[in-house]
VOGU-3710 file (C-alpha; in Angstrom, 3 decimals, decimal comma):
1> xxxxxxxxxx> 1,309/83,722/97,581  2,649/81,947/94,419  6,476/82,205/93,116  7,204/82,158/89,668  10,166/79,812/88,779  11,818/80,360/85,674  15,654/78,995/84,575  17,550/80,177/81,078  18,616/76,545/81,855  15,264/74,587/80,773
11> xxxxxxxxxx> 13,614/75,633/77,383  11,569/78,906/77,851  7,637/78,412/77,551  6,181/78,161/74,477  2,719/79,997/75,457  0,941/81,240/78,562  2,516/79,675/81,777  6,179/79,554/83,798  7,887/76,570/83,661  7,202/75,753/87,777
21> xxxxxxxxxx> 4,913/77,656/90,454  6,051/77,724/94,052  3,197/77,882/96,625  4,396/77,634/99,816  6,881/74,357/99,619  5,132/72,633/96,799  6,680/72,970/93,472  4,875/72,593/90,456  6,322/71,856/87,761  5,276/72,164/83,861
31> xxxxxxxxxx> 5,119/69,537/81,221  8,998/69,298/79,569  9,602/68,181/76,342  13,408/67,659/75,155  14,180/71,291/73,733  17,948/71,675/74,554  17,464/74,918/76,242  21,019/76,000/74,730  20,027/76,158/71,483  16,256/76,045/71,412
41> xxxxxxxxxx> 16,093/73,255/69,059  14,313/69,669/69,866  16,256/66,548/70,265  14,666/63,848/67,901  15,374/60,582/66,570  15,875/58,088/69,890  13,370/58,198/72,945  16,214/57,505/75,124  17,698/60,778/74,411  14,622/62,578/74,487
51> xxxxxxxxxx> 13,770/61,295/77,794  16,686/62,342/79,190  16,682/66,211/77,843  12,893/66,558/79,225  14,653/65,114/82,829  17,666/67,405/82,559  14,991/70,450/81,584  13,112/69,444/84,668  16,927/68,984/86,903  17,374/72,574/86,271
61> xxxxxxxxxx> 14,104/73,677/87,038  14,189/71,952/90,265  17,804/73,516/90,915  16,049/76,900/90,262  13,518/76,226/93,415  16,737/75,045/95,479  15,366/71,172/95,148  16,581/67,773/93,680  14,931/64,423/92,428  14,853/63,474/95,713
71> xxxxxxxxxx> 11,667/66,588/96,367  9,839/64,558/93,849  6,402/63,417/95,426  4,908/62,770/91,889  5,145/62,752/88,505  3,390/62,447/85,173  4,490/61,118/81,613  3,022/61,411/78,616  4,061/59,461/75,905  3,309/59,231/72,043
81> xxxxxxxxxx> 3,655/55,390/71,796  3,370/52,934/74,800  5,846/50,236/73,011  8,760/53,069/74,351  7,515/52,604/77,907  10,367/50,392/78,686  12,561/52,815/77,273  11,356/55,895/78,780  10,962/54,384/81,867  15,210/52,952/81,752
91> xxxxxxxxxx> 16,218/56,622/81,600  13,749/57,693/84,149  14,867/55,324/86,677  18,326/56,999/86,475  17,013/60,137/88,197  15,898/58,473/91,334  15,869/55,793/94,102  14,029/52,760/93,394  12,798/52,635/97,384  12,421/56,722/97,413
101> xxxxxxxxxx> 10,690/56,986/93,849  7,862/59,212/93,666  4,140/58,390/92,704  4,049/58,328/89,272  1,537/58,130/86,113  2,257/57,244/82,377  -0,384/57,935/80,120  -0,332/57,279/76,125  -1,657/60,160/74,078  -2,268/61,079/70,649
111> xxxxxxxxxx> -0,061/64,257/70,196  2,031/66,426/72,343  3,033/69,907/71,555  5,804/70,422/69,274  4,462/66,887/68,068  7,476/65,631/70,313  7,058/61,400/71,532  7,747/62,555/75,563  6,905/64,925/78,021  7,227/64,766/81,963
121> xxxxxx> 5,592/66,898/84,691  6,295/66,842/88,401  5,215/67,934/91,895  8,034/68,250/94,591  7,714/69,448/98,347  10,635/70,729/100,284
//
């Protein structure tokens, strides 16, 4: 049977799905994009700090399920412009353990909802 996991401290969907399923002790978790959940507005203007307000959407999430970073068995990114790789991938090294990382895939698109440059999905296990 599936859980639904939903926070008031990530950004509340913005169409039909939950922000994370539980099925048994696999977490899944949607596709955040940096919408500071306290005021429902999108951070803009530096990649850096948009990376790091889609992580700290998908933190609380992961607090929500009673799980960390270290859960994490894989994740996806999807990026507007591969030339912010290197910064993306700076702030997403914060979050974990260079020997513990999870599996990981970065993908460059053409467009992401809200028309934002990031957004990061994950898959933890307890």
């Amino acid at each position: 049977m599936k859980k639904i996991i939903n926070t008031s401290k990530a950004p509340a969907p913005i169409g039909p799905y939950n922000q994370a399923v539980l099925i048994k002790d696999t977490l899944y978790i949607s596709g955040q994009i940096p919408i500071d959940p306290s005021t429902g507005s999108l951070v803009e203007g530096d990649i850096k700090k948009e990376t790091k307000q889609s992580m700290e959407n998908l933190s609380a999430i992961l607090e929500e399920a009673g799980m960390t970073f270290e859960n994490v068995i894989k994740t996806s990114i999807f990026i507007k412009d591969m030339h912010q790789f290197s910064q993306i991938n700076e702030v997403y090294g914060e979050y974990f353990d260079a020997e513990t990382a999870p599996a990981r895939e970065t993908v460059e698109v053409a467009n992401l909802p809200k028309f934002v440059n990031v957004e990061i999905s994950m898959i933890a296990v307890k």
